[in-house]
mmCIF file of the N, C-alpha and C atoms, coordinates in Angstrom:
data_MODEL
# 
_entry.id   MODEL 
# 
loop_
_atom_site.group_PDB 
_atom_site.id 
_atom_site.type_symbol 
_atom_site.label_atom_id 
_atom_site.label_alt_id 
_atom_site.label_comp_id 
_atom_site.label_asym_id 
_atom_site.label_entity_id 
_atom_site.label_seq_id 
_atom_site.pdbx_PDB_ins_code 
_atom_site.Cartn_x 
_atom_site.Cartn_y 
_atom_site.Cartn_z 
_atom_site.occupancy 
_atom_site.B_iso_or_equiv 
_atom_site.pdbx_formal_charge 
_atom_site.auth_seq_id 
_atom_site.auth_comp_id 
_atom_site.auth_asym_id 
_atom_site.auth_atom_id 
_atom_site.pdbx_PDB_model_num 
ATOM 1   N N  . UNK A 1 1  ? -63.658 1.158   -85.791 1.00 0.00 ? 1  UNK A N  1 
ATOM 2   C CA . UNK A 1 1  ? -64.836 1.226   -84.945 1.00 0.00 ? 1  UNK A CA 1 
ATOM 3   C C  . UNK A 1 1  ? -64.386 1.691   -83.559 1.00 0.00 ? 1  UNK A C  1 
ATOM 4   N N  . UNK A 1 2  ? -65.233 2.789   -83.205 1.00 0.00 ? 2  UNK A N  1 
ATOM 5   C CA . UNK A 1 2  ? -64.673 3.183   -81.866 1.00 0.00 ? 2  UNK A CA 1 
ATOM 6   C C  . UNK A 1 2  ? -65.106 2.318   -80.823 1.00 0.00 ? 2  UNK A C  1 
ATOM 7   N N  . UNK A 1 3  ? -64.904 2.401   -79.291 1.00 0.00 ? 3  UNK A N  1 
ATOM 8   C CA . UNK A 1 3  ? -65.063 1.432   -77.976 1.00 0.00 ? 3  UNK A CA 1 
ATOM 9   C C  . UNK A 1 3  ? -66.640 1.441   -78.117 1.00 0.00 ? 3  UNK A C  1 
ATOM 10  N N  . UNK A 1 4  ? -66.800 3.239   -78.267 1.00 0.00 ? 4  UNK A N  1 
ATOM 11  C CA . UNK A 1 4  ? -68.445 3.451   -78.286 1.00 0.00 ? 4  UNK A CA 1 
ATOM 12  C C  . UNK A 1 4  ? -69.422 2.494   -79.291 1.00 0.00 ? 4  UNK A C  1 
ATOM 13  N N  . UNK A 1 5  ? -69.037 2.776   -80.195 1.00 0.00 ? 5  UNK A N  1 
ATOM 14  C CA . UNK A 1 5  ? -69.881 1.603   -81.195 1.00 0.00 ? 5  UNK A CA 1 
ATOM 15  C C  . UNK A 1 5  ? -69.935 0.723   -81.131 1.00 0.00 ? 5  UNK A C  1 
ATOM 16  N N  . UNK A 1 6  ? -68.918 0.052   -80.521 1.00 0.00 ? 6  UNK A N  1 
ATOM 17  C CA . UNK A 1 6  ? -68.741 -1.552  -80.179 1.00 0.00 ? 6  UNK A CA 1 
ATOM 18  C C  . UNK A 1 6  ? -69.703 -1.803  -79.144 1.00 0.00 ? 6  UNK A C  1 
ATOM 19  N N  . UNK A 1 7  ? -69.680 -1.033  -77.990 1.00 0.00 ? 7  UNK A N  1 
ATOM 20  C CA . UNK A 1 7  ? -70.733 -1.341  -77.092 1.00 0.00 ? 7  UNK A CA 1 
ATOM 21  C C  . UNK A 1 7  ? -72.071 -1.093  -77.702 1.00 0.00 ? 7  UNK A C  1 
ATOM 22  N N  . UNK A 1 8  ? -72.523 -0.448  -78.224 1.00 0.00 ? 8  UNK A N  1 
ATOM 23  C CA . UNK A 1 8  ? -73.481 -0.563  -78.584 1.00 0.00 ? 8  UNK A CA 1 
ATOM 24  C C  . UNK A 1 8  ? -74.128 -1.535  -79.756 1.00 0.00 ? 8  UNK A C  1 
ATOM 25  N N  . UNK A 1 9  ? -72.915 -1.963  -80.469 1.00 0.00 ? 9  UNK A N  1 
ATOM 26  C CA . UNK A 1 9  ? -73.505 -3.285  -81.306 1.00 0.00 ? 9  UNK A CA 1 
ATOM 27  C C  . UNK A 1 9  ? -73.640 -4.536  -79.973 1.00 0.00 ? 9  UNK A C  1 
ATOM 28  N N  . UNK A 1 10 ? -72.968 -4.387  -78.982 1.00 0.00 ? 10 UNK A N  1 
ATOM 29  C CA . UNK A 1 10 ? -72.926 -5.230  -77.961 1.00 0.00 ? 10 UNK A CA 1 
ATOM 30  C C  . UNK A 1 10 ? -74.048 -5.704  -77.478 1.00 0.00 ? 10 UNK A C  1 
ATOM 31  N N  . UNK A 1 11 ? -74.492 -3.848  -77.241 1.00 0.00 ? 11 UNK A N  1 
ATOM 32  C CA . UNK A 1 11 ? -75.975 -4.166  -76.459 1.00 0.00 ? 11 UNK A CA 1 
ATOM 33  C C  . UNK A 1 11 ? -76.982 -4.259  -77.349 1.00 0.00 ? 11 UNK A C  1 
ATOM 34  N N  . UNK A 1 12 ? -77.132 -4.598  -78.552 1.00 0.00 ? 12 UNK A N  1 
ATOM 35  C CA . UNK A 1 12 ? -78.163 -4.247  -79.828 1.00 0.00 ? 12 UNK A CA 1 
ATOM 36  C C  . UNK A 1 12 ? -78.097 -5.839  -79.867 1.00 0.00 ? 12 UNK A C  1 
ATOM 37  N N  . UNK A 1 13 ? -76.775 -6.349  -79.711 1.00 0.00 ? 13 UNK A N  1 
ATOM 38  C CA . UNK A 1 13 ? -77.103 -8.188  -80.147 1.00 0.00 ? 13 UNK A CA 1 
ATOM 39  C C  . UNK A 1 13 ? -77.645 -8.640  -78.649 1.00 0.00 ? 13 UNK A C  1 
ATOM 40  N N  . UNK A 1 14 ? -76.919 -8.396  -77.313 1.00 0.00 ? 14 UNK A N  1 
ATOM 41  C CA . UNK A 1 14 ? -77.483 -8.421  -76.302 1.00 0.00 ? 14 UNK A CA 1 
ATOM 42  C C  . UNK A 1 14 ? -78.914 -8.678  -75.976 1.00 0.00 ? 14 UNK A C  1 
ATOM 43  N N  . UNK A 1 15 ? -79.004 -7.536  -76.461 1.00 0.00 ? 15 UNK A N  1 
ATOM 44  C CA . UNK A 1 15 ? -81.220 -7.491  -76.663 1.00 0.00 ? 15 UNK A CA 1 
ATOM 45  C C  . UNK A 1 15 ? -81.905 -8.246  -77.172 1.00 0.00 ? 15 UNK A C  1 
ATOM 46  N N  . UNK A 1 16 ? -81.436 -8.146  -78.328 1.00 0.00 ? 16 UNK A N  1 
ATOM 47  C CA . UNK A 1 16 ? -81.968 -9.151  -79.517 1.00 0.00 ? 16 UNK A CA 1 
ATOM 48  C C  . UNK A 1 16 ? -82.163 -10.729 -78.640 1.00 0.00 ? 16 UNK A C  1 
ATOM 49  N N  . UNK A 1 17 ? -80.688 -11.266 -78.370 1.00 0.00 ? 17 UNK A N  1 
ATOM 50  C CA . UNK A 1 17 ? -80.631 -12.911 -77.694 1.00 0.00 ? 17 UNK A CA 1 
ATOM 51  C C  . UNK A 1 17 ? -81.401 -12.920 -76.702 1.00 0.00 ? 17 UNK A C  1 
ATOM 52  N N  . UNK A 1 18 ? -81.903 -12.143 -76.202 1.00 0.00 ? 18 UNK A N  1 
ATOM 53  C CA . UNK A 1 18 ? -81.962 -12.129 -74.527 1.00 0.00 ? 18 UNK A CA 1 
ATOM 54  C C  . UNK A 1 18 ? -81.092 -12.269 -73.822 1.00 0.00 ? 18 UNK A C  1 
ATOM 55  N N  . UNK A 1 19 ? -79.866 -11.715 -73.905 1.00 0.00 ? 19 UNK A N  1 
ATOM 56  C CA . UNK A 1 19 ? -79.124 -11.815 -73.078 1.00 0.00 ? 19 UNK A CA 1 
ATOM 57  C C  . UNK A 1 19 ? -78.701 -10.741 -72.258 1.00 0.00 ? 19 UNK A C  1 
ATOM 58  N N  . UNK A 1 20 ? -77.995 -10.483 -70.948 1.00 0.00 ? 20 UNK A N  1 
ATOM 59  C CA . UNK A 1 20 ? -77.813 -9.383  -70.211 1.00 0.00 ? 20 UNK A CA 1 
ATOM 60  C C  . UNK A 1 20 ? -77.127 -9.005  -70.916 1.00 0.00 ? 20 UNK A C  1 
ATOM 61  N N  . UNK A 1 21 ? -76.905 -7.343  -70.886 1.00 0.00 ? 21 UNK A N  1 
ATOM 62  C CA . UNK A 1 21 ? -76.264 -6.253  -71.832 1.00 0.00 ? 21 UNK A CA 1 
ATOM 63  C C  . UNK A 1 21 ? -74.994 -6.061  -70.848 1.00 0.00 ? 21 UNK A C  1 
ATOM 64  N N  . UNK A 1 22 ? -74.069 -6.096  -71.701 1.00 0.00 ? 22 UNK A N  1 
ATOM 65  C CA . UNK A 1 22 ? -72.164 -6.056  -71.114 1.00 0.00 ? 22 UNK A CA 1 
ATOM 66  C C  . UNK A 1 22 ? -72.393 -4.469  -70.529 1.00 0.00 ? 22 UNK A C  1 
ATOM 67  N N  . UNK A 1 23 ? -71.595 -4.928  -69.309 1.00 0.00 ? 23 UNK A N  1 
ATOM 68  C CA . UNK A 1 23 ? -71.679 -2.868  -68.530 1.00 0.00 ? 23 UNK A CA 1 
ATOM 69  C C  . UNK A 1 23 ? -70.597 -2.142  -69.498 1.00 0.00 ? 23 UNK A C  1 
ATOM 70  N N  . UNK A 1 24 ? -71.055 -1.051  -68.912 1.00 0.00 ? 24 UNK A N  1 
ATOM 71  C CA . UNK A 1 24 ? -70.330 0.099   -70.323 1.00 0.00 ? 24 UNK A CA 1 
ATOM 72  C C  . UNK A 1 24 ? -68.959 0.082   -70.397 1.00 0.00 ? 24 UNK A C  1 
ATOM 73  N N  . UNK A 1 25 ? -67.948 0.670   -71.109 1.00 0.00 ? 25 UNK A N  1 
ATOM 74  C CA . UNK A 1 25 ? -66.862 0.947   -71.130 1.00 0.00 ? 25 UNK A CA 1 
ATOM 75  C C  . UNK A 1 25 ? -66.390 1.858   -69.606 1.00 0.00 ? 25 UNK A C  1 
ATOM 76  N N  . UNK A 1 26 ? -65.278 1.164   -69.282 1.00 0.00 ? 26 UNK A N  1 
ATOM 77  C CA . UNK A 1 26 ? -65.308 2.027   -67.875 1.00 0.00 ? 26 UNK A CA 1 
ATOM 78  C C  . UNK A 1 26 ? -65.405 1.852   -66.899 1.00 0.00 ? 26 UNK A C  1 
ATOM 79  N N  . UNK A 1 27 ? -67.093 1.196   -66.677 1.00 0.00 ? 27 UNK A N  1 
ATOM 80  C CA . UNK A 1 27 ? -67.827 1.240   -65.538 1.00 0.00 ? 27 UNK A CA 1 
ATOM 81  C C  . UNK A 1 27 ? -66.491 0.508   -64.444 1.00 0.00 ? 27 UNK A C  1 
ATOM 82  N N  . UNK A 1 28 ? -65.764 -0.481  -64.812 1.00 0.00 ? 28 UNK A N  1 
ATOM 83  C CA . UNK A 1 28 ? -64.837 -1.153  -63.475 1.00 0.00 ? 28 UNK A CA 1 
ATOM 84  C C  . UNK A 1 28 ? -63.104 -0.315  -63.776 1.00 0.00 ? 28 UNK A C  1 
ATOM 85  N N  . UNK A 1 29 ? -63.145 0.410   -64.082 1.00 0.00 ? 29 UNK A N  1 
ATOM 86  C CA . UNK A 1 29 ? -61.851 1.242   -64.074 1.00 0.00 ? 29 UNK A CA 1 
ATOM 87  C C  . UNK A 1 29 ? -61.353 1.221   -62.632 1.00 0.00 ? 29 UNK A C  1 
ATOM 88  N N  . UNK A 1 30 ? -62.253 2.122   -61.726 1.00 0.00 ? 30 UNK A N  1 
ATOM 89  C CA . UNK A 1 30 ? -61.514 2.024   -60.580 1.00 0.00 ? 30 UNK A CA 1 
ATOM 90  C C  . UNK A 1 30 ? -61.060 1.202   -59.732 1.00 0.00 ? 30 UNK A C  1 
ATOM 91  N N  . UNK A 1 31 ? -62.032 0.227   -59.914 1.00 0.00 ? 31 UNK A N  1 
ATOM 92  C CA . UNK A 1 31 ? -61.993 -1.226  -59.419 1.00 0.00 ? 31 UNK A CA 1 
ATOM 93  C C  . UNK A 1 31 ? -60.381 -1.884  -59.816 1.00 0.00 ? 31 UNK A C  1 
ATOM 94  N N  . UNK A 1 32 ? -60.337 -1.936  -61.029 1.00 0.00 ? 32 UNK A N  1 
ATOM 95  C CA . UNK A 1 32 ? -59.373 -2.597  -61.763 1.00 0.00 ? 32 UNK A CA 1 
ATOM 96  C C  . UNK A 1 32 ? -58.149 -1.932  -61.383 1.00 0.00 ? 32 UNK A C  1 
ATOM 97  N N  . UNK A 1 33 ? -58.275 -0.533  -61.332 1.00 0.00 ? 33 UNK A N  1 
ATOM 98  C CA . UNK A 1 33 ? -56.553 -0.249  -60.575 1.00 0.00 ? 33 UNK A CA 1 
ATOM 99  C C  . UNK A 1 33 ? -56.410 -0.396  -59.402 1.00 0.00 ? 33 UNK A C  1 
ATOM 100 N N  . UNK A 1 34 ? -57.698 -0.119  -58.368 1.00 0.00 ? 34 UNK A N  1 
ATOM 101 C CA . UNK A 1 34 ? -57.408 -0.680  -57.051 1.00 0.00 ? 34 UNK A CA 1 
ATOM 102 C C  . UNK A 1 34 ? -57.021 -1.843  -56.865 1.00 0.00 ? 34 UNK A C  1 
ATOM 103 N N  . UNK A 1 35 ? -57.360 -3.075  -57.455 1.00 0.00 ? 35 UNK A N  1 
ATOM 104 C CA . UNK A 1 35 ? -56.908 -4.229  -57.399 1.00 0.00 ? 35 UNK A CA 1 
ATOM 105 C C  . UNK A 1 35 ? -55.778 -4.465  -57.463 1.00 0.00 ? 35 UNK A C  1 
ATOM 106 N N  . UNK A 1 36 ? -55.274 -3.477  -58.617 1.00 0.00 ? 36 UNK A N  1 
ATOM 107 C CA . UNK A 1 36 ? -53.540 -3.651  -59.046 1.00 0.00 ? 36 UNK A CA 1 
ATOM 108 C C  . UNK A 1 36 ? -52.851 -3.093  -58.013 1.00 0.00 ? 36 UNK A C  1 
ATOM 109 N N  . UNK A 1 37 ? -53.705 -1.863  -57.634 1.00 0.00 ? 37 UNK A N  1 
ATOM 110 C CA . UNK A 1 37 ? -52.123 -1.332  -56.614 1.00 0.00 ? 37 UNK A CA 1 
ATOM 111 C C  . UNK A 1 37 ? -52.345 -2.531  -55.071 1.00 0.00 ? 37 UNK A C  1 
ATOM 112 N N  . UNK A 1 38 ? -53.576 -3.181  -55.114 1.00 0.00 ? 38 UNK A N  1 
ATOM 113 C CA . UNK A 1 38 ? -53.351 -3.838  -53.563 1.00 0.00 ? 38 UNK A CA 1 
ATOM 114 C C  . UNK A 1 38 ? -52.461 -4.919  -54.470 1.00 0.00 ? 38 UNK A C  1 
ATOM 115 N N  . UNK A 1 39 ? -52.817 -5.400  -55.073 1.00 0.00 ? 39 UNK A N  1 
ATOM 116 C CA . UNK A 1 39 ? -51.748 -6.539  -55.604 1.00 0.00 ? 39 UNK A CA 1 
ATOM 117 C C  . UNK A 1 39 ? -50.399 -6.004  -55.441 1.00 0.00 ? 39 UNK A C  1 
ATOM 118 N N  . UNK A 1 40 ? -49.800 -5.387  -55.958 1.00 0.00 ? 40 UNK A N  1 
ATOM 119 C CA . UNK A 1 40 ? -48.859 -4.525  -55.762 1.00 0.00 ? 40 UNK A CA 1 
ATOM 120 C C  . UNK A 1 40 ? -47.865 -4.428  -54.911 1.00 0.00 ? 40 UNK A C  1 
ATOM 121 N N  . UNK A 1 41 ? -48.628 -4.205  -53.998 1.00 0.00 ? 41 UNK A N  1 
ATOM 122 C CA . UNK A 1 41 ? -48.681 -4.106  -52.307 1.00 0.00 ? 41 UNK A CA 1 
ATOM 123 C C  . UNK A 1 41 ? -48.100 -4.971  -51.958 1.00 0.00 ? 41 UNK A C  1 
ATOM 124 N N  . UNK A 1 42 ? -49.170 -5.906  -52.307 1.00 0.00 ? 42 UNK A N  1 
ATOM 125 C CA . UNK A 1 42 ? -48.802 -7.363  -51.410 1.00 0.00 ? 42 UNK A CA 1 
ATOM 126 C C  . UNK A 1 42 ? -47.939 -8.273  -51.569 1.00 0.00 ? 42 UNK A C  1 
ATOM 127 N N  . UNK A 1 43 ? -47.371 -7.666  -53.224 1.00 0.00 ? 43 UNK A N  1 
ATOM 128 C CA . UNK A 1 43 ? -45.970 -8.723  -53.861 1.00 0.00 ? 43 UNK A CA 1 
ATOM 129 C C  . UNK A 1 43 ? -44.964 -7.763  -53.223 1.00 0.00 ? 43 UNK A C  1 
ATOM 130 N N  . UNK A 1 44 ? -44.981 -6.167  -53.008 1.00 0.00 ? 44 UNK A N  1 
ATOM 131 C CA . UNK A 1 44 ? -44.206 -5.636  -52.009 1.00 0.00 ? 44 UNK A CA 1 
ATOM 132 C C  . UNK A 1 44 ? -43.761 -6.317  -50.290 1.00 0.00 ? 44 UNK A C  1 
ATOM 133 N N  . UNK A 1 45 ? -44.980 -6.468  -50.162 1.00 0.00 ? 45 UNK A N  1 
ATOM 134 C CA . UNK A 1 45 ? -45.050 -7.068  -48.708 1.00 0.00 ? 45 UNK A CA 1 
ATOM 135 C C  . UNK A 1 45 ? -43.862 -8.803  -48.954 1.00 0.00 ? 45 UNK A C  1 
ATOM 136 N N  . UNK A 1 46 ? -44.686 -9.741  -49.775 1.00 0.00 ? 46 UNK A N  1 
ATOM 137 C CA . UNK A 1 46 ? -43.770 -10.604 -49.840 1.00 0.00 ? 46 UNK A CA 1 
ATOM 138 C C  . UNK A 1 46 ? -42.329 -10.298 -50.062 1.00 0.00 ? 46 UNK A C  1 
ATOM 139 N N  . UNK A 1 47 ? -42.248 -9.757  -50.753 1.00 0.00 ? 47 UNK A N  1 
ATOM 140 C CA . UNK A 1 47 ? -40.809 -9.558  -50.784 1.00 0.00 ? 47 UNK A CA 1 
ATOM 141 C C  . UNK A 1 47 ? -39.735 -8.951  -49.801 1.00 0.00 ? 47 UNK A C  1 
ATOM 142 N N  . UNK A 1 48 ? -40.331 -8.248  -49.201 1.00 0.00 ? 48 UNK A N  1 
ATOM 143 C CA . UNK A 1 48 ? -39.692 -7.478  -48.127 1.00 0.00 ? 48 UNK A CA 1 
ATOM 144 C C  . UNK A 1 48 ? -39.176 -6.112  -48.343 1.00 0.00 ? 48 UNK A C  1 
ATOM 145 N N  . UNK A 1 49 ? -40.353 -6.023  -48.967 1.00 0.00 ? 49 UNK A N  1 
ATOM 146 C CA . UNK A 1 49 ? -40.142 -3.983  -49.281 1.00 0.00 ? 49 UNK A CA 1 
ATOM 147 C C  . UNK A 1 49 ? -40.947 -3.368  -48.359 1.00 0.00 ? 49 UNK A C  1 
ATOM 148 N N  . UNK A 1 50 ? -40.946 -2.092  -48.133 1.00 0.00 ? 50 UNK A N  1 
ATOM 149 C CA . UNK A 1 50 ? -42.204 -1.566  -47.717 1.00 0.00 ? 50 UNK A CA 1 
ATOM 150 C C  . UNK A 1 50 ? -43.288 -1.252  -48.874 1.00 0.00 ? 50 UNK A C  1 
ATOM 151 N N  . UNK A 1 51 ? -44.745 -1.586  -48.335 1.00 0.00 ? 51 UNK A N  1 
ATOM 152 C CA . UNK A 1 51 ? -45.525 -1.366  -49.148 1.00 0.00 ? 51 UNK A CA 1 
ATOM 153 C C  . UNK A 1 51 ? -46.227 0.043   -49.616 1.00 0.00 ? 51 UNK A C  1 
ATOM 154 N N  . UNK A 1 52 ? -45.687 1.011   -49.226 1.00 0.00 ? 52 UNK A N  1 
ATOM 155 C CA . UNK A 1 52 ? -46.187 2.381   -49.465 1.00 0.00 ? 52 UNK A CA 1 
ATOM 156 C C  . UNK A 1 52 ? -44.713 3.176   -49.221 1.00 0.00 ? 52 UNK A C  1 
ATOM 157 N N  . UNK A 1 53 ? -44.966 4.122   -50.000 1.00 0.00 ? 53 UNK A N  1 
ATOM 158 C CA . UNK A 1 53 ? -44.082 5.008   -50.125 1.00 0.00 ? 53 UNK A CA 1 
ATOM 159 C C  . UNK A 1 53 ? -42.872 4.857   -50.946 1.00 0.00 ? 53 UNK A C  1 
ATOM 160 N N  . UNK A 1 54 ? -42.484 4.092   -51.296 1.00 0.00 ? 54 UNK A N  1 
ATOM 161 C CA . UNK A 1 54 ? -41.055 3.631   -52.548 1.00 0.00 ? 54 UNK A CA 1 
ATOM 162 C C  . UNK A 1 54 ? -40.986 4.452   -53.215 1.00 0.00 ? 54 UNK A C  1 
ATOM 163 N N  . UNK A 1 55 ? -41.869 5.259   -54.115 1.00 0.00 ? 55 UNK A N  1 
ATOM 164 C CA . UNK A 1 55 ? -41.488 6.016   -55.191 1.00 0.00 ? 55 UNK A CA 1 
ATOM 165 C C  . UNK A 1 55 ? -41.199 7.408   -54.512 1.00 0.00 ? 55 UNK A C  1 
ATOM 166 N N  . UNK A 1 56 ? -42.108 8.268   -53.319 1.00 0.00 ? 56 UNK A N  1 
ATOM 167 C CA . UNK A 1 56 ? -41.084 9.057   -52.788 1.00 0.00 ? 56 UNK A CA 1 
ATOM 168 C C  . UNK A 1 56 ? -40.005 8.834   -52.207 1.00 0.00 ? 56 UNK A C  1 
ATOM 169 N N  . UNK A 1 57 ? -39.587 8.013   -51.440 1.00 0.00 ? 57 UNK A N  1 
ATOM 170 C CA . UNK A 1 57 ? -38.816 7.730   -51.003 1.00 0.00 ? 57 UNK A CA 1 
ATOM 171 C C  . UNK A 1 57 ? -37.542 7.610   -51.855 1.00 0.00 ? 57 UNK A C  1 
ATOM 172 N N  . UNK A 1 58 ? -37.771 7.165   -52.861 1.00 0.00 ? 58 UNK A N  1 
ATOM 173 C CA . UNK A 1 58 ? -36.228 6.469   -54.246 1.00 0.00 ? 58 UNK A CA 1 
ATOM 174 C C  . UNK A 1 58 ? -36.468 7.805   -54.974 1.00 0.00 ? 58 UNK A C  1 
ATOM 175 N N  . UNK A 1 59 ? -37.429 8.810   -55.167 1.00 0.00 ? 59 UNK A N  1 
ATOM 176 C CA . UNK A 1 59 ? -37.251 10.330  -55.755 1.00 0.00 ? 59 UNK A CA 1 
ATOM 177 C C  . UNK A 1 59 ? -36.306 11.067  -54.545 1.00 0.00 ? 59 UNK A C  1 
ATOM 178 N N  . UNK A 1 60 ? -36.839 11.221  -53.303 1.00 0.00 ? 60 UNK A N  1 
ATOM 179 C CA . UNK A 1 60 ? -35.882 12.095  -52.234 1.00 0.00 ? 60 UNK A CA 1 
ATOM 180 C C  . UNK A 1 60 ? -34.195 11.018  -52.205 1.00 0.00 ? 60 UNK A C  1 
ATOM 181 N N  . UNK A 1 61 ? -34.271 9.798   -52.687 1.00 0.00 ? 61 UNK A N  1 
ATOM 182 C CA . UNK A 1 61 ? -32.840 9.476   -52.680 1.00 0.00 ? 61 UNK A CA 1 
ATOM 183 C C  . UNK A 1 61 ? -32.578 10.185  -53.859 1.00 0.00 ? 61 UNK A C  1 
ATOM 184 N N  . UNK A 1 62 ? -32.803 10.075  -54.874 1.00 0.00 ? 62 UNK A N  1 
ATOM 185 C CA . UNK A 1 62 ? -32.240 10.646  -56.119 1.00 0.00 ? 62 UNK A CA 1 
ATOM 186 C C  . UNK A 1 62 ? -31.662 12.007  -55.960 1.00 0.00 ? 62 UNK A C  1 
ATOM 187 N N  . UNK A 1 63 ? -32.705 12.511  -55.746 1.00 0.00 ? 63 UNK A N  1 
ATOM 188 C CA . UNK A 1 63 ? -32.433 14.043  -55.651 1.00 0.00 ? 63 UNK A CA 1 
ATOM 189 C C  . UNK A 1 63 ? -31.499 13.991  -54.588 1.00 0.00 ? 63 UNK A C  1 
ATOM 190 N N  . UNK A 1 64 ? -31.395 13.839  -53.476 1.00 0.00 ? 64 UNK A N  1 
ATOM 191 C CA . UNK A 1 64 ? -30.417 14.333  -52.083 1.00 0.00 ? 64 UNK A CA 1 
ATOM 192 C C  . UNK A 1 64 ? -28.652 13.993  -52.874 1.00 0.00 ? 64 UNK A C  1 
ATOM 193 N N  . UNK A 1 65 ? -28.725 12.452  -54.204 1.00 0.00 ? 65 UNK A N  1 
ATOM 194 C CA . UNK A 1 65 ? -27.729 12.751  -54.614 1.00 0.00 ? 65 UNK A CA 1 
ATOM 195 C C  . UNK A 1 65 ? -27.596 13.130  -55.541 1.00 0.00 ? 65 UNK A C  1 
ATOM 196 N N  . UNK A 1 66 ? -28.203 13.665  -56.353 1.00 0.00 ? 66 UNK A N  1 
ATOM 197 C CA . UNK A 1 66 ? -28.086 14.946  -56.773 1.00 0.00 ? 66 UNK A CA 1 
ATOM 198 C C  . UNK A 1 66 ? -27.623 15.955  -56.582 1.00 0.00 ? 66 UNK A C  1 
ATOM 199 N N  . UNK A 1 67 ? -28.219 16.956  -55.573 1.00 0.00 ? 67 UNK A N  1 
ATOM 200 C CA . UNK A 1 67 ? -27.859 18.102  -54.905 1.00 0.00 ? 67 UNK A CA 1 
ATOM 201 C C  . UNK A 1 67 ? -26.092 17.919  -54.751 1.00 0.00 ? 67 UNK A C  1 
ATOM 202 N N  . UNK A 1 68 ? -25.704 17.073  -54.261 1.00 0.00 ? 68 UNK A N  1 
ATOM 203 C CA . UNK A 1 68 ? -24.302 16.734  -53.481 1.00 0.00 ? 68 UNK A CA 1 
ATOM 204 C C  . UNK A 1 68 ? -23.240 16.686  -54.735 1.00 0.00 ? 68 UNK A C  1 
ATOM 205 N N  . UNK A 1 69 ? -23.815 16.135  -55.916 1.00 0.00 ? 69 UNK A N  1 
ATOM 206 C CA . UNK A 1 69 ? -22.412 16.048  -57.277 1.00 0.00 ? 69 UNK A CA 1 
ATOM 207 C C  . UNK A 1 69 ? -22.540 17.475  -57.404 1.00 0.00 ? 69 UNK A C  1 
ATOM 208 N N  . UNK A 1 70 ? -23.954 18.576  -57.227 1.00 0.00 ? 70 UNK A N  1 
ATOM 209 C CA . UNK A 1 70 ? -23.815 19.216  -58.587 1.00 0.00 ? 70 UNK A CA 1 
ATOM 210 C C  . UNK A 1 70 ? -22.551 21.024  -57.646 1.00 0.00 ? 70 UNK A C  1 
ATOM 211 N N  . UNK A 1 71 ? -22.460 20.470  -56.610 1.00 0.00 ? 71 UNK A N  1 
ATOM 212 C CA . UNK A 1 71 ? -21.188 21.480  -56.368 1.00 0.00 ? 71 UNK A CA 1 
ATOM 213 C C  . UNK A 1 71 ? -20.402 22.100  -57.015 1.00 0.00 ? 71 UNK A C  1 
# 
């Protein structure tokens, strides 16, 4: 059964009970990763990282040693 069908047996029993119909597949996606990356963040912050930028930052380390073995 796909996500699609499921929601819609969702909202078909939904109706039926009277009950409010579950929001669609999706609808909090963005929500849900924003949350993660501030979470993220903020276990960065505790810890004593910086909270933005790490992954360029640890790519331009990589690479700079890189460049330097491949002489």
């Amino acid at each position: 059964m796909s996500v699609t069908q499921q929601y819609l047996l969702d909202v078909h029993r939904a109706l039926r009970h009277g009950e409010p119909v579950p929001p669609a597949p999706g609808a909090y996606d963005r929500q849900a990763v924003r949350a993660l990356r501030d979470h993220r963040r903020f276990r960065a912050v505790l810890a004593g990282r910086p909270a933005r930028g790490r992954v360029r930052s640890a790519l331009g380390r990589w690479l700079r040693g890189r460049s330097r073995t491949v002489c």
